[in-house]
C-alpha positions as CSV (number, residue, x, y, z in Angstrom):
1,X,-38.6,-23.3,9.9
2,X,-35.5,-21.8,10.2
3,X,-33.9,-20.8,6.6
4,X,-30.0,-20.8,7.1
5,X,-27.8,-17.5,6.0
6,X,-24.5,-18.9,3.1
7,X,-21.7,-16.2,3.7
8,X,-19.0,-15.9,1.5
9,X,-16.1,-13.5,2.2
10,X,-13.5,-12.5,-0.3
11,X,-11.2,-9.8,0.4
12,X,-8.6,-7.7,-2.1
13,X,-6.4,-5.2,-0.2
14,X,-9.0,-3.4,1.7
15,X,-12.2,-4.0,-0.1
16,X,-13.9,-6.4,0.8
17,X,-17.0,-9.0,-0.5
18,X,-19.4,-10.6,1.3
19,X,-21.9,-13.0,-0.7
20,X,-25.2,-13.8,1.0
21,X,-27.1,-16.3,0.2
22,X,-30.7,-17.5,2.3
23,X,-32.5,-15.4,4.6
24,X,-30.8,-12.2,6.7
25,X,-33.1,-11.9,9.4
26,X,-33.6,-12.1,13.5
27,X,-32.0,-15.9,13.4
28,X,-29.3,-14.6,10.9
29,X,-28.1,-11.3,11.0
30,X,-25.6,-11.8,13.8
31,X,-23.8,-14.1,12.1
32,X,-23.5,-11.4,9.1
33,X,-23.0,-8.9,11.7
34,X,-20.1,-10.7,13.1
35,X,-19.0,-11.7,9.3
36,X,-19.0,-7.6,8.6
37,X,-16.8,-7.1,11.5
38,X,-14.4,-9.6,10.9
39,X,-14.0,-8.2,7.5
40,X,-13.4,-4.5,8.9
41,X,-10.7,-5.9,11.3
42,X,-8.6,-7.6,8.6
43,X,-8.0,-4.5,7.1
44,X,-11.0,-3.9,4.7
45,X,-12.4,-0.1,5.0
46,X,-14.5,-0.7,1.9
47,X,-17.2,-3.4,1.8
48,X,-19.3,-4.9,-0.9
49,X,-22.0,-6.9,0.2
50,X,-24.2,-9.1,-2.3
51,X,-28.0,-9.4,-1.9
52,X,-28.3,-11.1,-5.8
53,X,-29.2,-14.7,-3.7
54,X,-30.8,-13.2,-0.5
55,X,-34.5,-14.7,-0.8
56,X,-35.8,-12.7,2.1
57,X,-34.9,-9.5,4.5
58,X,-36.5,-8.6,7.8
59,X,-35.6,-5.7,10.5
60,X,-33.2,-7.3,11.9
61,X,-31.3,-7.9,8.4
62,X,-31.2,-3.8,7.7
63,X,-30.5,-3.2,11.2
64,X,-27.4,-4.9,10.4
65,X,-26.7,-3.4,7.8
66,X,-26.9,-0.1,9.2
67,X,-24.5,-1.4,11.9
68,X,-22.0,-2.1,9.1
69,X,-22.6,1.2,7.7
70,X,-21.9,3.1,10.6
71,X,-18.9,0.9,11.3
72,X,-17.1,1.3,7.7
73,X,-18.2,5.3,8.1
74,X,-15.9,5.2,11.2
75,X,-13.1,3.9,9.0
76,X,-14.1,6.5,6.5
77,X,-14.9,4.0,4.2
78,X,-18.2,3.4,2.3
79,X,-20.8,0.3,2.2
80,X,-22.4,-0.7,-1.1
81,X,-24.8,-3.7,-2.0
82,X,-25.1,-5.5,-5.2
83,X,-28.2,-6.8,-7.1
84,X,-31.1,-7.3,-4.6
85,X,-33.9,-9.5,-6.2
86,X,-37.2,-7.1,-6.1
87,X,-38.7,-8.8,-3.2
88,X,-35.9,-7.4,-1.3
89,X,-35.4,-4.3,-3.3
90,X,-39.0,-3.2,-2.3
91,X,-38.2,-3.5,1.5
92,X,-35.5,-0.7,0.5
93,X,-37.1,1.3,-1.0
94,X,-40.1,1.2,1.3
95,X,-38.0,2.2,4.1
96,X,-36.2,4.7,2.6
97,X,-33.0,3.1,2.9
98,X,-32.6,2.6,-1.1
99,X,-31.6,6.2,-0.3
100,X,-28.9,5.9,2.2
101,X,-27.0,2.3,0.5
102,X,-26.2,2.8,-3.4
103,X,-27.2,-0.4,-5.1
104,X,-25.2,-1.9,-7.8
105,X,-26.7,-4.3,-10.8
106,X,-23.7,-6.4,-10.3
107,X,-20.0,-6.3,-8.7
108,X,-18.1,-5.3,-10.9
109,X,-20.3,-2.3,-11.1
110,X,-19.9,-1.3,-7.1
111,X,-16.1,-2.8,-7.0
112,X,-15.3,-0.2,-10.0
113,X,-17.4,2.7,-8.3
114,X,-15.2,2.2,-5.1
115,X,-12.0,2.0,-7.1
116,X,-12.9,5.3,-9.0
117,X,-14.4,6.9,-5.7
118,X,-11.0,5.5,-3.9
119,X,-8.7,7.5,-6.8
120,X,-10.6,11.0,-6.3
C-alpha cells in the first residue's frame, strides 16, 4: 500500500517552507525532490522543511534531503528541518545525519535562526 506524500510550499522573500505530511520514501521523494528544486529556482536560497506530520522516512527520503542540502549549499544557503516525530528523529540520529541538518522544535524557531544567521 502505497502512503501518499501532502506538500505544502510557502515562500517569503527567499526562505522558503515546505510542509510534509505522509511518508518520504522510494514512491515519494521525487516528488519532494522536485518540490525542493522548484522552491530554489523561485528565488529561495534558504529552506525550511517540516517533518512535524511525516509518519515515516526511508533512504530514499534522506537521500533527498541530502540532495537539497547540497543544492541550497551551492546557493550558499542553509537547510533546516522542523519537529520530526521520534520515529523519524531516531532514523537521524542513527545515521548520523542529526549531525549534519539542525532540527528545530517548531518554525518559528528555524525561520528566526535563519533570519538571525541571515543578519550576521
Amino acid at each position: 500500500m502505497e502512503m501518499d506524500l501532502g506538500v505544502d510550499v510557502t515562500m517569503d522573500g527567499n526562505l522558503g517552507i515546505i510542509r510534509l505530511t505522509g511518508e518520504l520514501d522510494a514512491y515519494t521523494s521525487s516528488r519532494f525532490k522536485e518540490v525542493m528544486i522548484n522552491t530554489l529556482e523561485k528565488g529561495c536560497t534558504n529552506l525550511v522543511v517540516s517533518l512535524a506530520d511525516v509518519e515515516y522516512i526511508d533512504s530514499s527520503g534522506l537521500g533527498a534531503l541530502v540532495g537539497g542540502l547540497k543544492r541550497v549549499s551551492e546557493r550558499s544557503g542553509k537547510l533546516v528541518l522542523v519537529g520530526a516525530r521520534p520515529q523519524v528523529r531516531k532514523v537521524f540520529e542513527i545515521t548520523g545525519l542529526e549531525k549534519v541538518f539542525p532540527i528545530y522544535r517548531n518554525e518559528s524557531e528555524a525561520v528566526e535562526s535563519l533570519k538571525r544567521d541571515e543578519s550576521q
